[in-house]
N, CA, C and O of each residue as an XYZ file, in Angstrom:
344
protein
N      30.819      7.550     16.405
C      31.802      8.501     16.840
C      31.157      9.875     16.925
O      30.414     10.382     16.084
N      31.666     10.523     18.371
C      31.054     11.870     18.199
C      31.607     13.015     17.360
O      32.811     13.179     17.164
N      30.722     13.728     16.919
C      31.218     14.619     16.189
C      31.482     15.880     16.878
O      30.476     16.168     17.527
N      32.504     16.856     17.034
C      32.599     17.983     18.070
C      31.786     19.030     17.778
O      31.168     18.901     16.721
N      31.595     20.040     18.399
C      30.864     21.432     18.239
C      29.430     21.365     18.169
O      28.873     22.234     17.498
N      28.783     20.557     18.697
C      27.583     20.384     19.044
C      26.594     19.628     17.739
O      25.371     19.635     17.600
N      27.556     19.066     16.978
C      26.539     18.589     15.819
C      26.382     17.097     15.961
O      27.220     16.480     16.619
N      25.555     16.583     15.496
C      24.790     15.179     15.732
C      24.356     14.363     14.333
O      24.348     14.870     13.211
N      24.061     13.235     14.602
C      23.472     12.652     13.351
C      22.322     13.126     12.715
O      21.934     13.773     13.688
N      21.581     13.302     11.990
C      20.288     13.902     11.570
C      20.172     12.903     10.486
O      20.771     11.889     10.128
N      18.993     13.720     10.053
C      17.910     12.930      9.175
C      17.003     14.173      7.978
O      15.988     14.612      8.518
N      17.149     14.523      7.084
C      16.485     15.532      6.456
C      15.539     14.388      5.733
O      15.870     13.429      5.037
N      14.008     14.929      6.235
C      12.948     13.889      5.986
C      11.836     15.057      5.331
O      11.715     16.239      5.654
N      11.179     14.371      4.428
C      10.136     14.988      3.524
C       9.571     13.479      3.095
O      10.078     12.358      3.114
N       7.669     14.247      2.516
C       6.846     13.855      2.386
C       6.878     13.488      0.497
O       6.860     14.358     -0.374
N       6.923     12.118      0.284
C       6.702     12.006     -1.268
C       4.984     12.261     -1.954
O       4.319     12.917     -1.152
N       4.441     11.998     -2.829
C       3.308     12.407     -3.106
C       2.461     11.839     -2.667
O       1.369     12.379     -2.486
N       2.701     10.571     -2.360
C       1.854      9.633     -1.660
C       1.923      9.623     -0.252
O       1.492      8.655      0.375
N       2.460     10.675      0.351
C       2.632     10.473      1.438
C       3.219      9.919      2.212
O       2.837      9.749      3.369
N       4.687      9.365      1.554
C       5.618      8.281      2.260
C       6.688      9.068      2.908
O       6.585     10.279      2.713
N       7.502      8.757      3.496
C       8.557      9.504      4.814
C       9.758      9.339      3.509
O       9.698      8.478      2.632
N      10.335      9.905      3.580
C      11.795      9.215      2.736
C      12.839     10.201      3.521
O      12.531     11.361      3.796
N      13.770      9.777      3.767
C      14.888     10.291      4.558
C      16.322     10.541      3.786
O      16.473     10.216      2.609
N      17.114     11.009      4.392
C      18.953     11.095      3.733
C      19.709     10.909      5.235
O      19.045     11.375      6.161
N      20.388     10.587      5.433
C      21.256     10.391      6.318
C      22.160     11.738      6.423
O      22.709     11.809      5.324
N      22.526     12.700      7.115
C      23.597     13.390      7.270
C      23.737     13.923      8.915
O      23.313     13.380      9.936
N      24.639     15.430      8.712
C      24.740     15.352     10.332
C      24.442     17.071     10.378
O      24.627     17.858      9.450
N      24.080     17.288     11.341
C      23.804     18.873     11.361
C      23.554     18.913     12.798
O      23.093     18.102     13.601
N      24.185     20.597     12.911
C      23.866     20.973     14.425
C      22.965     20.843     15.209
O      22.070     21.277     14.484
N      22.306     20.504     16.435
C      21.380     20.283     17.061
C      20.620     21.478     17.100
O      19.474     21.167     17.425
N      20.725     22.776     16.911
C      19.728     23.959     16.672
C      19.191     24.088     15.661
O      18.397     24.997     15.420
N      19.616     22.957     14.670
C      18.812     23.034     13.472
C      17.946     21.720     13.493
O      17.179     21.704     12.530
N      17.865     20.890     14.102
C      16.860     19.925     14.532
C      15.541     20.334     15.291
O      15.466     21.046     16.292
N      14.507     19.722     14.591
C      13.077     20.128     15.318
C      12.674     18.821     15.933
O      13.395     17.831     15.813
N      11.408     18.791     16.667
C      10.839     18.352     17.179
C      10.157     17.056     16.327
O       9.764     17.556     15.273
N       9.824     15.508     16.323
C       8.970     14.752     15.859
C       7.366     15.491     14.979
O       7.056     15.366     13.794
N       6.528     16.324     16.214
C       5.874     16.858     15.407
C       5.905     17.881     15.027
O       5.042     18.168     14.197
N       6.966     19.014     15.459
C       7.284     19.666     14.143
C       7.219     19.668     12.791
O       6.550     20.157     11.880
N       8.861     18.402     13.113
C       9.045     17.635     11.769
C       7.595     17.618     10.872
O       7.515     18.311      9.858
N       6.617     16.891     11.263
C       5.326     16.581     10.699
C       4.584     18.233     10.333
O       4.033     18.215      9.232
N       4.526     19.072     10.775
C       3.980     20.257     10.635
C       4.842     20.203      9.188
O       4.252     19.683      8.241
N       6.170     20.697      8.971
C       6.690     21.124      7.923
C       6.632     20.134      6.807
O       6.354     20.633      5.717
N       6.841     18.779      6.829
C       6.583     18.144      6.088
C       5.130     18.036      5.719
O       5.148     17.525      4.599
N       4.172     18.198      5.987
C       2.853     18.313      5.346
C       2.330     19.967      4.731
O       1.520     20.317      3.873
N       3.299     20.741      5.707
C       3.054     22.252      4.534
C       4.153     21.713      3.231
O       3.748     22.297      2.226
N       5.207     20.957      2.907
C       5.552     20.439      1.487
C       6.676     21.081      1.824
O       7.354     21.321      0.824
N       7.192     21.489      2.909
C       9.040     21.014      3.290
C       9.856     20.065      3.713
O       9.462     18.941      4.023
N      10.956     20.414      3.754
C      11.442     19.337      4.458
C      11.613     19.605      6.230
O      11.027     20.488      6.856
N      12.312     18.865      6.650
C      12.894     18.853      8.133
C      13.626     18.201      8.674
O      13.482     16.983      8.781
N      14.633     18.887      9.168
C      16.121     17.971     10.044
C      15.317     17.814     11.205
O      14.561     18.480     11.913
N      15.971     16.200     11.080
C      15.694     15.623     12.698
C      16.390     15.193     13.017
O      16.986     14.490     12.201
N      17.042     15.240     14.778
C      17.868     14.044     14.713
C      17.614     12.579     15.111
O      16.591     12.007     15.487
N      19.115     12.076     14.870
C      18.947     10.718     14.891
C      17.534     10.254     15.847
O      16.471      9.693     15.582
N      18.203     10.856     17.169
C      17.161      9.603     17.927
C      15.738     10.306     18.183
O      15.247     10.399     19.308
N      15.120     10.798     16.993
C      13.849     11.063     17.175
C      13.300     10.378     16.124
O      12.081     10.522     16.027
N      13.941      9.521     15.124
C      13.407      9.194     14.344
C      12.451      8.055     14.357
O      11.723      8.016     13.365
N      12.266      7.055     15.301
C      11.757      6.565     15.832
C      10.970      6.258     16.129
O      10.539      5.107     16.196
N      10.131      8.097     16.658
C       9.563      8.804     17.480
C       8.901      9.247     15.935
O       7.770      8.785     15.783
N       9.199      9.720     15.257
C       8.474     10.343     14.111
C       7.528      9.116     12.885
O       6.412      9.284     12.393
N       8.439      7.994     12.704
C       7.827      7.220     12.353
C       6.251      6.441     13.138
O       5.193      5.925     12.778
N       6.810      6.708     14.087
C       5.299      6.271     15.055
C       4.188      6.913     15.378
O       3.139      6.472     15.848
N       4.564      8.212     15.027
C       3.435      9.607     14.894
C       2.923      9.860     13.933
O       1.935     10.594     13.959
N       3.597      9.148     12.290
C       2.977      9.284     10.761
C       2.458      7.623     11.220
O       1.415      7.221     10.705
N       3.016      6.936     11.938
C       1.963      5.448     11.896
C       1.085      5.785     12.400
O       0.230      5.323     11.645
N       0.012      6.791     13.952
C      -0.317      7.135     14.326
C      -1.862      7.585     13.568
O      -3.084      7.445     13.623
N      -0.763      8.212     12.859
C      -1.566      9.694     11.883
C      -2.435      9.076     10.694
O      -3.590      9.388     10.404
N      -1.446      7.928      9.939
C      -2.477      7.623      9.236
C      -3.491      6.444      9.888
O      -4.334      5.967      9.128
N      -3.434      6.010     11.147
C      -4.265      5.123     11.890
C      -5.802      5.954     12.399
O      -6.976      5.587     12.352
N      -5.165      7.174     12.869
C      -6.397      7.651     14.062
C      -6.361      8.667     13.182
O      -7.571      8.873     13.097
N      -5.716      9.684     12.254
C      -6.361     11.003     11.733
C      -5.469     11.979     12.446
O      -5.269     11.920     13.659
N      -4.801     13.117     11.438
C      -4.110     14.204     11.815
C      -4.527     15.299     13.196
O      -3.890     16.281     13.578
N      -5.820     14.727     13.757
C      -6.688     15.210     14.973
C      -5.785     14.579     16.536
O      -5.257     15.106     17.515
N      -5.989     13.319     16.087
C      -5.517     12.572     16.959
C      -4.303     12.405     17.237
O      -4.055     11.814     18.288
N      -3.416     12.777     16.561
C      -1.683     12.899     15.601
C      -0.815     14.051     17.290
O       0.045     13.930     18.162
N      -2.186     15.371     16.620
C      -1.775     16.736     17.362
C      -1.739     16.412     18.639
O      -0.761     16.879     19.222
N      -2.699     15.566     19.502
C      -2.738     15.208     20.949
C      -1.890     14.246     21.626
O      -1.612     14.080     22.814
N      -1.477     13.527     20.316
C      -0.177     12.713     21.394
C       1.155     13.065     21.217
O       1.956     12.581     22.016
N       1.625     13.908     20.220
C       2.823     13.976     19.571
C       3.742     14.792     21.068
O       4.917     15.158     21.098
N       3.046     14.845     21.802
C       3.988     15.369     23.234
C       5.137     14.194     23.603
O       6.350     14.191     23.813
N       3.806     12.968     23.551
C       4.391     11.523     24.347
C       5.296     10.973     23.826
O       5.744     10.019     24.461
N       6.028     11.335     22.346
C       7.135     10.941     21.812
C       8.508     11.896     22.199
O       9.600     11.498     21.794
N       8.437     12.993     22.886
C       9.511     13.994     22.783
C      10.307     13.405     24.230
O       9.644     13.136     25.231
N      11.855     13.245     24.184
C      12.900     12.829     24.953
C      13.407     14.327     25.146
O      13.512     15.179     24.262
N      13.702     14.457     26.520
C      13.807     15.844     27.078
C      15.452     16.035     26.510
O      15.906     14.953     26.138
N      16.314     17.057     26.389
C      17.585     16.960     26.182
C      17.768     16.948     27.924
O      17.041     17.470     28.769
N      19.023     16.146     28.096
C      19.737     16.102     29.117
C      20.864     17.405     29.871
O      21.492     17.157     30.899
């Protein structure tokens, strides 16, 4: 169900010590949602970051990415996950 006034499902995601994704489910305005690698920028300076729903996806496949090829390789594709808003 949609929610009115421009807010959406989200995801407030941070980095545990080991480096694991752990998420919360809630909902927040879409101007407070960042980008997949955003998200990843703030979570590795040791914040958190709202994302929404349907980037999450998209973010999990950029920390699969990241720890595959190296935070080098991370920065050059993290374009190819971003869904334009409509």
């Amino acid at each position: 169900m949609a929610i009115a006034g421009g807010v959406t499902t989200a995801y407030r995601c941070w980095l545990d010590d080991d480096g694991e994704l752990l998420v919360a489910r809630t909902s927040a305005p879409r101007s407070q949602c960042v980008s997949p690698a955003v998200a990843i920028e703030q979570m590795r300076a040791g914040d958190g970051a709202m994302l929404a729903g349907r980037y999450m996806a998209a973010l999990r496949a950029l920390l699969a990415r990241e720890r595959d090829d190296g935070p080098a390789r991370m920065n050059e594709v993290a374009n190819e996950h971003i869904v334009e808003d409509e």
